[in-house]
N, C-alpha and C positions, 0 to 999 in steps of 0.2 A: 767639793762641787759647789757652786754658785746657788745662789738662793733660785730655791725652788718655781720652779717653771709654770706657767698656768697660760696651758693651750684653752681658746675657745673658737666659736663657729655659731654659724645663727642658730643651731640647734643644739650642742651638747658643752657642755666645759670640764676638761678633766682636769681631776687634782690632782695631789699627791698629799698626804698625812704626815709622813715621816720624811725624815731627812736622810737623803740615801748614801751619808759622805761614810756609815759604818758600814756599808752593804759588803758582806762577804757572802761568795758562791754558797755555801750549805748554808745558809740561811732564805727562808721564802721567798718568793717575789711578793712585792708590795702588791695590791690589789686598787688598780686606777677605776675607782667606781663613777659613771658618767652620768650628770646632772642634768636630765630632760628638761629642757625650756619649749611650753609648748608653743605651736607656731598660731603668728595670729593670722584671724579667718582673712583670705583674701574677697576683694568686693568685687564682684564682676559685675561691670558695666551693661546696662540693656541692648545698648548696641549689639555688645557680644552675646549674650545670651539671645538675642533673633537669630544673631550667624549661625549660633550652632543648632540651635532649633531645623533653620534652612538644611543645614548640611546633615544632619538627621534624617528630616524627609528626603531631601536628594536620594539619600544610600537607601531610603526605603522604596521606594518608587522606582530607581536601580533593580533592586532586588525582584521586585515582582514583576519588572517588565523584562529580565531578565527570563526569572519561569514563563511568563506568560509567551515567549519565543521558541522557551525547548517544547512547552506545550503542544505550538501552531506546528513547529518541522514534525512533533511524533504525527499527527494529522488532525484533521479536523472532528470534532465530536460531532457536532451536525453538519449531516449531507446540503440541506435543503433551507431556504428561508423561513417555511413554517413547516420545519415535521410533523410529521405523522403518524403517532406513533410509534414512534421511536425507540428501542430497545435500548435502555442505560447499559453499561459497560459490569454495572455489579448484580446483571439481573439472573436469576435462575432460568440457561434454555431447556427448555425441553421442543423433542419433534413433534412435529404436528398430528394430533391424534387422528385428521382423515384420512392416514397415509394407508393406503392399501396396499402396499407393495413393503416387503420386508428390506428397508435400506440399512446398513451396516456401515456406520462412517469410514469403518478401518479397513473396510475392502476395497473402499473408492479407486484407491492407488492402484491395484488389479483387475478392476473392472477396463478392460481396455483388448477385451476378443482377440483374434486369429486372423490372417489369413487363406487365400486360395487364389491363387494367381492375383489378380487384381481386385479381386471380391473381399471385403471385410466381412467377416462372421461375428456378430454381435456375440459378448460372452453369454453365461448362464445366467437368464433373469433379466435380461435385455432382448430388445426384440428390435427387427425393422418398422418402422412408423409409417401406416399407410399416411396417403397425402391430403387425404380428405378428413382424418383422424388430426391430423398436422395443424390443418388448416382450422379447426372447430380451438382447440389447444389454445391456441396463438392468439385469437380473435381478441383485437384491442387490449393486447398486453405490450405497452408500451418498455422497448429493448434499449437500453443504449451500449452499444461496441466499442471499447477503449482498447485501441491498441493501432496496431500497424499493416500494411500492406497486405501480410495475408489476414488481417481482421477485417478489412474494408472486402476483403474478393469473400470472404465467407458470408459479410451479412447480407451484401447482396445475392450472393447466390442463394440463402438463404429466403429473402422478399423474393424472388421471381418465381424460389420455387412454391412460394405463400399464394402468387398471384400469379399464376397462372390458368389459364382459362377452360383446360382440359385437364383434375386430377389425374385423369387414367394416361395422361402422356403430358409428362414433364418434359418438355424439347432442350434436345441436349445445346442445342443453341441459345436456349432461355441462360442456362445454368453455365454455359463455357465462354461467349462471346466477349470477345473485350470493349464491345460496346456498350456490356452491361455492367460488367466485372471490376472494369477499369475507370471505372468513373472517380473524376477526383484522383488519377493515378499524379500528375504533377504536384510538387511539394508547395504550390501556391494556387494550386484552383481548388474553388471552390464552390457546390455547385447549393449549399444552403445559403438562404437568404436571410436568415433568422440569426440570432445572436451577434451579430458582428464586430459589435463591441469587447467580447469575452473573451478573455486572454488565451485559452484552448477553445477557441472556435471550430463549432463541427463543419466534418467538411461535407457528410451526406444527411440530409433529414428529408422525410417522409411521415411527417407526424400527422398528417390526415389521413393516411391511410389505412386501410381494416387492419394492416399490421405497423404500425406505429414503429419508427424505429429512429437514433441516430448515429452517428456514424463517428467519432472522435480520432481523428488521430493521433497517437502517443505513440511513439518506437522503442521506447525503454522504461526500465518499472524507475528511474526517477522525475522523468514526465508523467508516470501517474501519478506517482506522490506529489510533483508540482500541481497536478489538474485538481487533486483534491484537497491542498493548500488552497489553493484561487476560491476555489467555488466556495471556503468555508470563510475568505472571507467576500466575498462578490458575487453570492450564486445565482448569475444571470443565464449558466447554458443549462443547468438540470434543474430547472422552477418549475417543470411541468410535472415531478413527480415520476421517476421511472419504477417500472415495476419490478428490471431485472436490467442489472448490470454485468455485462462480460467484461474480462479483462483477459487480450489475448495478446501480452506481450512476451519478450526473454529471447525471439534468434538474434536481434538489433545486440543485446548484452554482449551476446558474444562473441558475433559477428563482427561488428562494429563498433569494437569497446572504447576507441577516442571517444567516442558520440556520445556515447553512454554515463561514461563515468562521473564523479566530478572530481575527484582530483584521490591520490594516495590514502588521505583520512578518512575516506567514505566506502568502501571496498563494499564490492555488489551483493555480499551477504547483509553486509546493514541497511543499503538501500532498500532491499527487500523486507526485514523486518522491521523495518518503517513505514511503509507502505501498507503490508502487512497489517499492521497495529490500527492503520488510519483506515482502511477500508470493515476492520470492524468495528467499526464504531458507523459506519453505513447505511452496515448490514442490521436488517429491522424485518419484523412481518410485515413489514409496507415496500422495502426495498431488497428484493434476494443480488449475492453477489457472489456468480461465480467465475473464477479463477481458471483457465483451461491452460494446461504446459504447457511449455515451447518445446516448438518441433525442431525439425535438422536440415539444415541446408546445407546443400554437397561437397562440403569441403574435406571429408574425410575422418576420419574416427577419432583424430583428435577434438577435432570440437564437438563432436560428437559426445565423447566421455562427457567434457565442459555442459553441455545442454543437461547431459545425463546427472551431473551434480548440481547443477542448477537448479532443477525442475522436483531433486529431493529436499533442497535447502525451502522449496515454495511448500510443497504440499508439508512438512515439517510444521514450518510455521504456522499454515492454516488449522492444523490439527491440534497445535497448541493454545489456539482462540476458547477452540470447543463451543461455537458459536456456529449451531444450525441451517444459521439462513448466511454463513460464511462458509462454502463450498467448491469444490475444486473437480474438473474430471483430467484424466490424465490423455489428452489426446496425442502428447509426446510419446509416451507408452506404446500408445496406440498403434502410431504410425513409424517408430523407428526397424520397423520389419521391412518398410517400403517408403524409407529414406536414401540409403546409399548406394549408388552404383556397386551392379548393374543392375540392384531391382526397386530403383527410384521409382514412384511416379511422381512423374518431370512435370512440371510446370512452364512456364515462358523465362523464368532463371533458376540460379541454385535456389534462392530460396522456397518459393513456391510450388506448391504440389497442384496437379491435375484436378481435374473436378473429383475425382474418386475421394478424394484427404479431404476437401470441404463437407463433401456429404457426410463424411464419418463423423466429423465432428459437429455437425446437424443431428446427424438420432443418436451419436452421444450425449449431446447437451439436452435433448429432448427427452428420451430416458434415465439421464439425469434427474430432470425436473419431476418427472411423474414420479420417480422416486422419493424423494422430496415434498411428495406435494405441493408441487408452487400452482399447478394449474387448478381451477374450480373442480370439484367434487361429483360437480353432476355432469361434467361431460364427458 
């Protein structure tokens, strides 16, 4: 063999000891032990050392403006520009102790009575609400109505039946008229003057009056998730401070699910508990939020089922808050006895019911409330 070989590299150099020209198999392999040369320090220039400083911060600021996005879509922490008392998300609820009335969160879902021809029968522990009882209630508790067409015919039927001039005769023309009902029925009129600026501009307000109220239209629970995205960061429509917010959306979901959706990755069970999540954080002893279920418009028992899974996936959710003044009545429940042909009560289309479905869910949500406690003590 040729004289011995000396490999090297900027870091190691091997040798060899012995002369390998006697090497026979049974004899050991030589042992090539490698000569660490350590490396010398490289200098990095200042230039460099700013670059990477910069791209440092970059990926840090990255990063949190990153969370600070999945934060805004889960929903807004505050409702308002100056809360009010605001309930943190880590707080211990407990019910209100001037509750006079035995409420059971877990019966909610069955609270939702009978039946007799066209007459709802309040269940046990609920009652019919006289109108002058209604009216004492209500007094300058400002309402605001997030939802759709049949949210808009409730809350007016609801204010006429506030305001009207004779409790002992509600005129069924006060409560049916679509000159009162249908106001704001077009998807571009609008009959408030106020906010016009706000990206969910209301489309009814009445806020001088002894019952205060507005009117929002949203058609699907991801317009309300958008409406409470905007507001947490622009809150120019709810600055007045609402006392009690409805949310009465879900036929638009299933009815109308193009409209609805946003695309494959979002599927209407997550929209919901996103919304979900963002409306308790809302919900405060200064602002009650209740949730009413979508009901059934006449298409037949298939979407029917769909509403019916729908409306478990909602009260699910709400029940996993375990936040008080985060509450739900089941007027879906209520009304699918006198949803489908041939013992609808019909409306002016499929979706919409009769004056009889709005009432129901007027001294539902009313005996809701006394439930609750949301109303003053002494009246």
């Amino acid at each position: 063999m040729e004289e011995e070989e000396k490999k090297t590299d900027e870091c190691f150099e091997w040798t060899s000891t012995n002369d390998l020209k006697g090497f026979v198999p049974n004899r050991p392999t030589p042992i090539l032990t490698p000569i660490i040369k350590p490396l010398k320090p490289q200098q990095v220039s200042p230039a460099k050392t700013t670059k990477r400083s910069s791209i440092a911060v970059a990926l840090i600021l990255f990063v949190l403006l990153w969370f600070g996005m999945q934060w805004v879509f889960a929903g807004p922490r505050n409702f308002r520009a100056t809360p009010k008392g605001h309930v943190k998300d880590n707080s211990v609820y407990t019910l209100c102790e001037n509750n006079t009335r035995d409420y059971n969160r877990n019966n909610t879902r069955f609270m939702i009575g009978s039946w007799q021809a066209n007459t709802w029968i309040p269940p046990d522990g609920w009652e019919y609400i006289s109108l002058t009882t209604m009216q004492q209630l209500y007094t300058n508790k400002t309402i605001v109505w997030l939802g759709d067409s049949l949210s808009r015919r409730t809350a007016l039927t609801w204010h006429s039946l506030l305001t009207t001039s004779d409790p002992q005769d509600a005129s069924l023309f006060s409560l049916y008229s679509s000159t009162i009902i249908d106001v704001t029925k077009e998807e571009d009129e609008y009959e408030c003057p106020l906010y016009k600026k706000a990206n969910h501009r209301p489309k009814i307000c009445r806020l001088n009056s002894t019952y205060p109220f507005l009117q929002v239209r949203e058609n699907c629970w991801r317009h309300v998730l958008q409406f409470l995205h905007d507001e947490n960061k622009k809150p120019v429509t709810m600055s007045h401070d609402p006392d009690l917010i409805v949310v009465a959306v879900g036929t638009w979901d299933i009815d109308v699910k193009m409209t609805c959706r946003l695309d494959d990755h979002y599927p209407l069970t997550m929209i919901v508990e996103k919304t979900v999540v963002a409306l308790n954080r809302v919900a405060s002893n200064q602002t009650r939020v209740v949730v009413r279920t979508a009901a059934y418009s006449d298409w037949g028992e298939e979407r029917a089922i769909e509403i019916d899974e729908l409306n478990e996936v909602v009260m699910d959710q709400i029940d996993q808050m375990k936040n008080p003044y985060l509450t739900y009545i089941h007027w879906g429940g209520a009304m699918k006895p006198r949803a489908l042909y041939p013992n609808r009560i019909t409306g002016d289309n499929r979706a919409h019911f009769g004056v009889e479905g709005r009432l129901v869910l007027i001294h539902m949500l009313t005996n809701h409330l006394l439930d609750v406690a949301f109303f003053d003590s002494d009246v």
